[in-house]
C-alpha positions in Angstrom: 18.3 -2.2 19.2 15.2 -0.5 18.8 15.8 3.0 20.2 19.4 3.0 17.7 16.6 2.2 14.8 14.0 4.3 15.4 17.1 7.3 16.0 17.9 6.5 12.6 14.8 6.5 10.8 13.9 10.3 10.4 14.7 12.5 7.4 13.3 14.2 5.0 11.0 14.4 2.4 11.2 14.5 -1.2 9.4 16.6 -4.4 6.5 16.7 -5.9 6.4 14.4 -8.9 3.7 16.0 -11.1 3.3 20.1 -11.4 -0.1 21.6 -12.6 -2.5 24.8 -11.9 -4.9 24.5 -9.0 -8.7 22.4 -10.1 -11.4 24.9 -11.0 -13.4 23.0 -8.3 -10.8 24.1 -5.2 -13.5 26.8 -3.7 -16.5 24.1 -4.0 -17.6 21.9 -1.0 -15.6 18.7 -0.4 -18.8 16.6 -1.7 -18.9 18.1 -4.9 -15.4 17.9 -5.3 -15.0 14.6 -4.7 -18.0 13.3 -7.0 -15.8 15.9 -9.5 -12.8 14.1 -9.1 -14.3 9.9 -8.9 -16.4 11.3 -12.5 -13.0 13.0 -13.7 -11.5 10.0 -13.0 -13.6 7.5 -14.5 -13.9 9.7 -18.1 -9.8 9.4 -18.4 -8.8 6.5 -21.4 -6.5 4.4 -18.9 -9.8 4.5 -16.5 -12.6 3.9 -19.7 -14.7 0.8 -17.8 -13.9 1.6 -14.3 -15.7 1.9 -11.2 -14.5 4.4 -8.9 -15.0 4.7 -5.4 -13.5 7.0 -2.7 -14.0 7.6 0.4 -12.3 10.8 2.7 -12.1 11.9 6.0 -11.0 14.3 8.6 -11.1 18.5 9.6 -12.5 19.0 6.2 -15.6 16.6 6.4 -15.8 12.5 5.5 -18.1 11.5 2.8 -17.7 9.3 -0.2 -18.1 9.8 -4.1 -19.0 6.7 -6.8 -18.7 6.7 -10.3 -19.2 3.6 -12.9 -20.4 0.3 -12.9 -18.9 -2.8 -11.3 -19.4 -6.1 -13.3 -19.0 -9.4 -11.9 -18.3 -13.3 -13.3 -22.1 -13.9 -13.3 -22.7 -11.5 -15.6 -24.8 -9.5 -12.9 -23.6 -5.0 -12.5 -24.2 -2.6 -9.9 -22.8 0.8 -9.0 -20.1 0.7 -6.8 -20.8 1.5 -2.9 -19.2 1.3 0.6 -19.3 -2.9 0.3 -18.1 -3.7 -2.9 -14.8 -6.1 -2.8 -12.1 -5.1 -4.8 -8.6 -6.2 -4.4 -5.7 -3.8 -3.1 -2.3 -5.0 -4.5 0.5 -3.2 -2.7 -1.5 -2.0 0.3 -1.2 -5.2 1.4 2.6 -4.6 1.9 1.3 -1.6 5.1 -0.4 -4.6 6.6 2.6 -7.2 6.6 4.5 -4.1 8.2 2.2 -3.5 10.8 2.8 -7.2 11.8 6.5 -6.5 11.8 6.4 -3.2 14.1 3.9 -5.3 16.6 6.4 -7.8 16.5 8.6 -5.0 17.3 6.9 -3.6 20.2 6.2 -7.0 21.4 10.2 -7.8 21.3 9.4 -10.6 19.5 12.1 -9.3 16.9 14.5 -6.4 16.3 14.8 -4.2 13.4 18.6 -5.7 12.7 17.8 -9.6 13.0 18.6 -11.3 9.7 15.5 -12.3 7.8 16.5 -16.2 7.6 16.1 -16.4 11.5 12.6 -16.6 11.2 12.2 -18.4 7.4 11.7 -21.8 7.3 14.8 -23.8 8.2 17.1 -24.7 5.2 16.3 -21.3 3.9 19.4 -19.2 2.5 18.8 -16.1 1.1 21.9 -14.2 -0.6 24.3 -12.1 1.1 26.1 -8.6 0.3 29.3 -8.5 -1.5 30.9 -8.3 1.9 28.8 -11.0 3.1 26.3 -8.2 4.5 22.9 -10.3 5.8 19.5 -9.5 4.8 17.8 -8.1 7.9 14.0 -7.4 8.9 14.3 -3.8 8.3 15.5 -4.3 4.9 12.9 -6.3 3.5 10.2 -3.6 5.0 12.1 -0.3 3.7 13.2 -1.7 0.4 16.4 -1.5 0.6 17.3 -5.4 0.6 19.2 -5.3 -2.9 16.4 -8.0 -3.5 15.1 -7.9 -6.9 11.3 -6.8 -7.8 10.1 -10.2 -8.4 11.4 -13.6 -9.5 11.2 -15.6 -12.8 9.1 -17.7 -14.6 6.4 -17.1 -11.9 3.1 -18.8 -13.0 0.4 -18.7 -10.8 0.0 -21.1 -8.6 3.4 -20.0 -7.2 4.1 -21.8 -3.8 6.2 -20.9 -1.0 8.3 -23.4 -1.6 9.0 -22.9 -5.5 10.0 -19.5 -3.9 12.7 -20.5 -1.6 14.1 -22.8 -3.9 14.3 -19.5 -6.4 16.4 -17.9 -4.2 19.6 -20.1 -4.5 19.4 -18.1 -8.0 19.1 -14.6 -6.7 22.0 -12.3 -6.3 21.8 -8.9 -4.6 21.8 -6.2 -6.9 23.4 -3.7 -3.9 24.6 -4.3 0.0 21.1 -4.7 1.9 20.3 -1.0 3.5 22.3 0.9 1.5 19.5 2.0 -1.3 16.3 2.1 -2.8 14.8 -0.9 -4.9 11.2 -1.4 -4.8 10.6 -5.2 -4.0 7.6 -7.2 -4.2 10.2 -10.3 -3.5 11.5 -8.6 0.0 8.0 -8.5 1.3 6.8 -11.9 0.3 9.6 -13.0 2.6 8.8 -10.3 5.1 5.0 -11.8 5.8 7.2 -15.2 6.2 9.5 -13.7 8.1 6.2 -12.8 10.4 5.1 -16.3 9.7 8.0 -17.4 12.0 8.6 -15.2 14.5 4.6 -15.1 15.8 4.4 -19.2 14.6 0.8 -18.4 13.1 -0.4 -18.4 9.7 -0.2 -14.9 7.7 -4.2 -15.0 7.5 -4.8 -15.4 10.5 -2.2 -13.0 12.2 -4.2 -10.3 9.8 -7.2 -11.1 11.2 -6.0 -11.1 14.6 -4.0 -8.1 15.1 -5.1 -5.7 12.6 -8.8 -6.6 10.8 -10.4 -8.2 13.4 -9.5 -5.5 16.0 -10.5 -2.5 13.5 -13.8 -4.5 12.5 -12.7 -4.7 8.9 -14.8 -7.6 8.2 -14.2 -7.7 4.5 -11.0 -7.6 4.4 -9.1 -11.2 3.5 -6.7 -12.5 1.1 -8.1 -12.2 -2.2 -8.4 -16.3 -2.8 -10.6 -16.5 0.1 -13.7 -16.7 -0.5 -15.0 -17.9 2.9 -17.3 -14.3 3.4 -19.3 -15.4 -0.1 -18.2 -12.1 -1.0 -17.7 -11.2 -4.9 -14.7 -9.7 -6.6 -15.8 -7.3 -9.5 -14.0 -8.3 -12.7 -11.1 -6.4 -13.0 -9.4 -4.6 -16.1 -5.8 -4.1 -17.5 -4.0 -1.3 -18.7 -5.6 -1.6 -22.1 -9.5 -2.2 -21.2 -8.9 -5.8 -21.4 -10.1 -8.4 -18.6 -7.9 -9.5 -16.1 -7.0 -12.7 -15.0 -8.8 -13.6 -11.6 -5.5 -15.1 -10.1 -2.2 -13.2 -9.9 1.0 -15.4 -10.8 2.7 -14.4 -7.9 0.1 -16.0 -5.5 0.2 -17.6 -2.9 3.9 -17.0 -2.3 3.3 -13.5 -2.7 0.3 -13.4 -0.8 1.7 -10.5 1.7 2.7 -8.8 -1.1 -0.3 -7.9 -2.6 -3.1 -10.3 -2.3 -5.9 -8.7 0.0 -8.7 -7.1 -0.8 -11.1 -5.2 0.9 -14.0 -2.8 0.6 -14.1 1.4 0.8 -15.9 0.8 4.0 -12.8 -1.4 5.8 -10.4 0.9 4.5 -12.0 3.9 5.7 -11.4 2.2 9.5 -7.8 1.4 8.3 -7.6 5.3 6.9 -8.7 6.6 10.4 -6.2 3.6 12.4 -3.2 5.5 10.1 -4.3 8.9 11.5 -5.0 8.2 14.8 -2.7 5.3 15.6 -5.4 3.7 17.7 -7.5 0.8 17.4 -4.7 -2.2 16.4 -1.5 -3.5 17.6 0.5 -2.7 20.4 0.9 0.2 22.0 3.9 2.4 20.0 3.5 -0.1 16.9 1.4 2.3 15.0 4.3 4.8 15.4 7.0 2.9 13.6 5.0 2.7 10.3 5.9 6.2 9.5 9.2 7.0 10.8 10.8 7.7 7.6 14.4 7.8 6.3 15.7 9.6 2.8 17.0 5.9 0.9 18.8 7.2 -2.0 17.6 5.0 -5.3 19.4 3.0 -7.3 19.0 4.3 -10.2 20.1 8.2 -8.5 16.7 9.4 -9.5 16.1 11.8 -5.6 15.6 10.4 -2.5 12.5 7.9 -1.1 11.6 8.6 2.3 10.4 5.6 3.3 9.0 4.5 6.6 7.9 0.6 7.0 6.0 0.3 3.5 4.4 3.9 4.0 6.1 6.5 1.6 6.4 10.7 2.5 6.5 12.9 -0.1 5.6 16.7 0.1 3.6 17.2 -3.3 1.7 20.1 -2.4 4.8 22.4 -2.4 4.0 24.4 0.6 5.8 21.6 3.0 3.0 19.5 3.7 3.7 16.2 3.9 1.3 13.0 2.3 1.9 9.7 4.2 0.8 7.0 1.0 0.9 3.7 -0.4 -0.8 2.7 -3.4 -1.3 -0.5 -5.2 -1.4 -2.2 -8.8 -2.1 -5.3 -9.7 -3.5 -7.0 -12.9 -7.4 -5.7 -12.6 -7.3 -2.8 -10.0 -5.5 0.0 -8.8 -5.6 1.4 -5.4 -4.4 4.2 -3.1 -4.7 5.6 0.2 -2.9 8.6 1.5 -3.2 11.4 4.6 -1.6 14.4 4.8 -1.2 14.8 8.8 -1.2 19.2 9.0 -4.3 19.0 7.0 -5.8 16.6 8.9 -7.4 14.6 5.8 -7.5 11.6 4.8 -8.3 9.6 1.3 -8.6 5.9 0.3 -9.5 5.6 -3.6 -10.3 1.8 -5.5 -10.5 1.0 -8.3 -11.0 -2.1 -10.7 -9.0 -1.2 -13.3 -4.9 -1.5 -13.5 -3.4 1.7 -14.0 -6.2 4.0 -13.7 -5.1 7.1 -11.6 -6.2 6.6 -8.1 -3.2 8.2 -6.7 -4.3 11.6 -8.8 -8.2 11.2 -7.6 -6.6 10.7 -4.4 -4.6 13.5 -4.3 -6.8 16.1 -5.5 -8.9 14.9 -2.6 -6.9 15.6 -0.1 -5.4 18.8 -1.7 -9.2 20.0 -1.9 -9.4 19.2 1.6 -6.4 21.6 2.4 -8.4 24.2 0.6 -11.6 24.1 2.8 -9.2 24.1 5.8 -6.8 27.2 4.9 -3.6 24.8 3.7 -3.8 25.5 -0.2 -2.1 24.1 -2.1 0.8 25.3 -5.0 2.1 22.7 -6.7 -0.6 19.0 -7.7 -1.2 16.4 -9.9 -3.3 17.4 -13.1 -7.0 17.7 -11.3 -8.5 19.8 -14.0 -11.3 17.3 -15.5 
């Protein structure tokens, strides 16, 4: 089952999504650069009150770059740095795949199992038009025909208000046959996990992917156990954001770690290595990617297990990513594999543009190593 799934998976990539001229700083070092970009950054309105950190590594050089101030419920600030918490939405959904593909490896599961084998028992979830099942696979690529989220979601959402949702959820296509991004699908992938490894989701996080890469600050966002503090986060319009996300903790594999630029550095150089967590091979399943077409017939997502492919750069090279947004932060990290670079980029403010800064990072990168760039997001600052 495996070998006919991983035969499968492999495709092509899709475009670049935004076009602009090269950044007046492409010929400076990568230090400069990048303090350029986390300052560029921070100055933009949807950023205004942010703190900025990023961190990058590979051929071109590692370092990190600050900008801002981080503000926290006491009333106490500080400039961000390597250990400051901040929570990373949708990255979380790489980590819940990772515990798939070592379940995987570990033939504790296969790619085509239907998702209810290993939910709670009593658990339907809805079926395709021709009574099509929603299988493992589905729920990690996004192609389960589940919808984004549910209803009325208020937070604290349990697990169980979740199942019982689903006797109200239809399938909006046949599960594998296209591209809806689903918060939903990998809620019930992490209990999926839940299941088939019979251990709690924090702990097989711990166990088989932060523990093992000595990511010691990286939890679920409600746990508070490490005494570490969570900046106060920011919406979209400056204003400050709830602590607790209504989705959670139902949606806890989802979206609800968080984690420091110092863990996700080790995570960064676990994606581009594919050593240091997991069985052997699991790594490797992450980003075998397959063109899904999308639902609503916008190109092509090539999509791996959470990870995304896309060559922006318009000179074929290809940028594995995932980023994250959530009410108070925005997050990304992202490494283009011919480079050979690397960027993670948090932030504590939703919808400020850490996929640009991250970006333009990595693009900069491909400048000090001969790759340049023709086509990138807007890094002019």
């Amino acid at each position: 089952m495996v070998t006919r799934w991983l035969r499968k998976i492999g495709g092509v990539a899709v475009a670049a999504i935004l076009i602009a001229p090269l950044p007046v700083m492409a010929d400076a070092p990568l230090d400069t650069t990048a303090r350029a970009i986390a300052a560029g950054i921070n100055a933009l309105p949807e950023c205004k009150g942010a703190a900025i950190a990023i961190a990058y590594q590979g051929k071109a050089g590692n370092g990190t770059a600050f900008s801002g101030t981080v503000t926290y419920a006491g009333g106490a600030s500080a400039a961000p740095d390597a250990n400051t918490v901040f929570e990373i939405g949708s990255i979380t959904k790489t980590f819940t795949a990772m515990l798939l593909a070592d379940a995987i490896t570990q033939k504790l599961v296969t790619p085509d199992d239907p998702a209810s084998m290993y939910l709670p028992a009593g658990t339907t979830l809805p079926a395709g038009d021709q009574g099509g099942k929603v299988r493992l696979i589905d729920l990690a690529t996004h192609t389960s025909g589940l919808p984004r989220d549910l209803p009325d979601m208020r937070y604290p959402y349990s697990r169980e208000q979740m199942f019982a949702a689903l006797a109200r959820v239809k399938l909006a296509t046949a599960p594998g046959s296209s591209w809806t991004y689903s918060n939903l699908g990998f809620a019930l992938l992490a209990e999926a996990m839940v299941g088939a490894f019979k251990q709690p989701y924090d702990k097989l996080v711990a166990d088989q992917i932060t523990g093992p890469l000595g990511m010691t600050h990286t939890r679920l966002a409600e746990d508070h156990s490490d005494g570490a503090q969570i900046p106060i986060g920011y919406g979209p319009k400056g204003n400050r954001a709830p602590a607790d996300n209504d989705t959670w903790p139902a949606f806890n594999g989802a979206g609800a770690l968080r984690s420091t630029l110092g863990d996700m550095t080790r995570y960064l150089d676990f994606m581009m290595s594919g050593k240091g967590a997991g069985s052997a091979g699991a790594a490797a399943l992450l980003t075998a990617f397959h063109p899904y077409p999308q639902t609503d017939g916008k190109p092509p997502i090539e999509q791996g297990l959470a990870w995304q492919q896309v060559k922006t750069f318009g000179n074929g090279t290809g940028v594995v990513w995932k980023d994250g947004d959530v009410p108070g932060f925005s997050s990304y990290i992202g490494y283009a594999p011919s480079i050979g670079e690397g960027a993670v980029v948090l932030t504590n403010r939703m919808g400020c543009k850490a996929g640009r800064a991250g970006l333009c990072v990595i693009a900069a990168a491909g400048n000090q190593t001969g790759i340049l760039a023709r086509k990138l997001p807007d890094c002019q600052f």
